[in-house]
N, C-alpha and C positions, 0 to 999 in steps of 0.2 A: 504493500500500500504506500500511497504517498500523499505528503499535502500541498502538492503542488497542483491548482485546479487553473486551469486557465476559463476566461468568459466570453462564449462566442458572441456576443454583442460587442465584442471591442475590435475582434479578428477582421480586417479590410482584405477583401480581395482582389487580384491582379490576373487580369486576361492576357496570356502571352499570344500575340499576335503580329512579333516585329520579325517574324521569319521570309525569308526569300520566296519559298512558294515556286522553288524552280518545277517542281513535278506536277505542279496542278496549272500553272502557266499563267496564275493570276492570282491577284490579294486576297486568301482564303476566306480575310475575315468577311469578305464579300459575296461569298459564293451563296446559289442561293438553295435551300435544300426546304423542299416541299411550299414552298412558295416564302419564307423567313432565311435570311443569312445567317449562315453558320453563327454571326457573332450574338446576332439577336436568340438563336438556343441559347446560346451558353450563356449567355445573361440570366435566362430566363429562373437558369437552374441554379447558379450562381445565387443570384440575390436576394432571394429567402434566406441562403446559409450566410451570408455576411454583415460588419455593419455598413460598410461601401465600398465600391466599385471602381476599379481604372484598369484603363487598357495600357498594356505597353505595345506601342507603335511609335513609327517614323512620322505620322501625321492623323489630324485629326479621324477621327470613326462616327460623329455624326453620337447618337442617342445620348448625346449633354452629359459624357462620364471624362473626368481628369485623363490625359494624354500622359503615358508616364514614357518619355523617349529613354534609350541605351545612352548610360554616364559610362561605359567602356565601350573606348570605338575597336575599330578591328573585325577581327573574325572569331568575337567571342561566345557566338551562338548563343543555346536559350539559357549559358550562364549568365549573359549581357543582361537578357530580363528577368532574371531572376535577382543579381544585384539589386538592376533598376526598384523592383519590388520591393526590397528589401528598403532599400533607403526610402522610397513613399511611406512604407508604412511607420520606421520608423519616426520621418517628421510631421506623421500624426499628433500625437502619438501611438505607436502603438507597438509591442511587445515580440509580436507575432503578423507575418502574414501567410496567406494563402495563395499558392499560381495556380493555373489551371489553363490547358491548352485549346486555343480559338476552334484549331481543327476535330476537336474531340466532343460531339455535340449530344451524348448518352452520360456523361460523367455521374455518379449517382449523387440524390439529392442527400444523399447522409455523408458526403465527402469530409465538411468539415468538422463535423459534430465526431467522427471515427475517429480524423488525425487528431482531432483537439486532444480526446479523450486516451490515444496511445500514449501521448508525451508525459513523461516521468519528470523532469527538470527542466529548468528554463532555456537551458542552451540545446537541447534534444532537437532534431530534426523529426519528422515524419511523412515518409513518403508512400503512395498508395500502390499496389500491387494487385494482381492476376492471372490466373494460370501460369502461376509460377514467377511471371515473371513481372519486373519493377515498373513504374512510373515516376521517376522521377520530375518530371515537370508540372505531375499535381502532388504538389508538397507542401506542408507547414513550417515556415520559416522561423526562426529567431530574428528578429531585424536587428540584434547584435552583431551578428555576424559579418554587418556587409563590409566592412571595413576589412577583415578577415578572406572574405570570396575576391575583392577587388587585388588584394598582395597576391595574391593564390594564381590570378588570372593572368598578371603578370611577368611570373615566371614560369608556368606549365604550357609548353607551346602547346598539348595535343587542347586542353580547356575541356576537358571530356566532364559531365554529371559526376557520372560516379566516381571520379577520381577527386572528386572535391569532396564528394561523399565520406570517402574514406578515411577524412583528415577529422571527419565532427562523431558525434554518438548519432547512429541514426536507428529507426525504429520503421518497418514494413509495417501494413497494414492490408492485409489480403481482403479486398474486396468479391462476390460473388458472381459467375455471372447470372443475368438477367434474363428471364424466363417470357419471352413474347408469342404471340399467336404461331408463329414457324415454328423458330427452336432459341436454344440462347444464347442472349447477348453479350459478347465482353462490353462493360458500359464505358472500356477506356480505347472502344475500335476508331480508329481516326481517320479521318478524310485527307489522304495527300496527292490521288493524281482522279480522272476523269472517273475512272473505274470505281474508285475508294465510291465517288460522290453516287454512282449509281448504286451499290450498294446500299449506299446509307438510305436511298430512300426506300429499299426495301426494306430495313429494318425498322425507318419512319411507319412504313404500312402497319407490319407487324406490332408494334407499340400501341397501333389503332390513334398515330399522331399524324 
């Protein structure tokens, strides 16, 4: 047991959404999936679990939420927005944040209420999981840290998740998949080229969305 309880009314989340988009051939957060843009799900499902919202992107997304741009230039991938995250939530304030990927438009509505409740100590990370395998990019932050990911980013040329992972206490959280009218859902399946997008509206079917 522990007494360390964190409060999901304080937890702000951050849509990662500054990625290149070379396989789908366009600004994913735009794409539009059963007639709503991928960004508009993730909002959807997003902002019941949080106490607000920002996107990290190059330029504005339109639905009146904070633009949180990449404070590390380069090629530092979705460690950039993760940072970026990190320091918004920080000059909240706030303790903790939440990421969650623009192209991942099933994430489940009990994401942050699960990581909130894995983390054991204030510096603890929690990252979400699935058939085995990790998610790093819908993770519970320490916004302690960013100062820590930005030295990190630094000097590790590959800048890879889980190599920075390796450096904090981190804690999995196996999510289940998702039982729809077909068969089930991994709710962390993501949209990256033409095919992903058809897919997903078949899964939209299935959902009865």
């Amino acid at each position: 047991m522990t007494d360390f309880v964190l409060d999901q009314s304080t937890i702000p989340g951050v849509v990662l959404a500054g990625g290149r988009s070379s396989r789908m051939g366009r600004d994913k957060a735009g794409v539009m999936l059963g007639g709503r843009s991928l960004l508009s799900h993730v909002l959807a499902r997003l902002s019941p679990q949080t106490a607000e919202i920002a996107v990290n992107a190059d330029t504005a997304v339109g639905h009146d939420l904070p633009v949180v741009s990449d404070l590390i230039r380069g090629k530092a991938g979705p460690m950039a927005g993760i940072h970026a995250a990190m320091v918004y939530g920080a000059g909240l304030p706030a303790t903790h944040v939440v990421t969650v990927s623009v192209d991942c438009p099933f994430f489940p509505a009990d994401l942050v209420s699960r990581l909130m409740n894995a983390i054991s100590h204030p510096e603890q990370i929690a990252i979400a999981a699935s058939e085995g395998r990790s998610h790093p990019v819908f993770g519970l932050w320490p916004t302690a840290l960013a100062a820590d990911l930005e030295e990190w980013v630094k000097v590790d040329e590959k800048r890879r998740v889980r190599d920075f992972l390796l450096r904090h206490d981190v804690t999995e959280v196996p999510f289940p998949l998702h039982p729809t009218r077909a068969s089930l859902l991994d709710p962390f399946f993501n949209i990256n080229t033409p095919d992903d997008l058809i897919e997903g509206e078949r899964w939209l079917e299935a959902l009865g969305g």
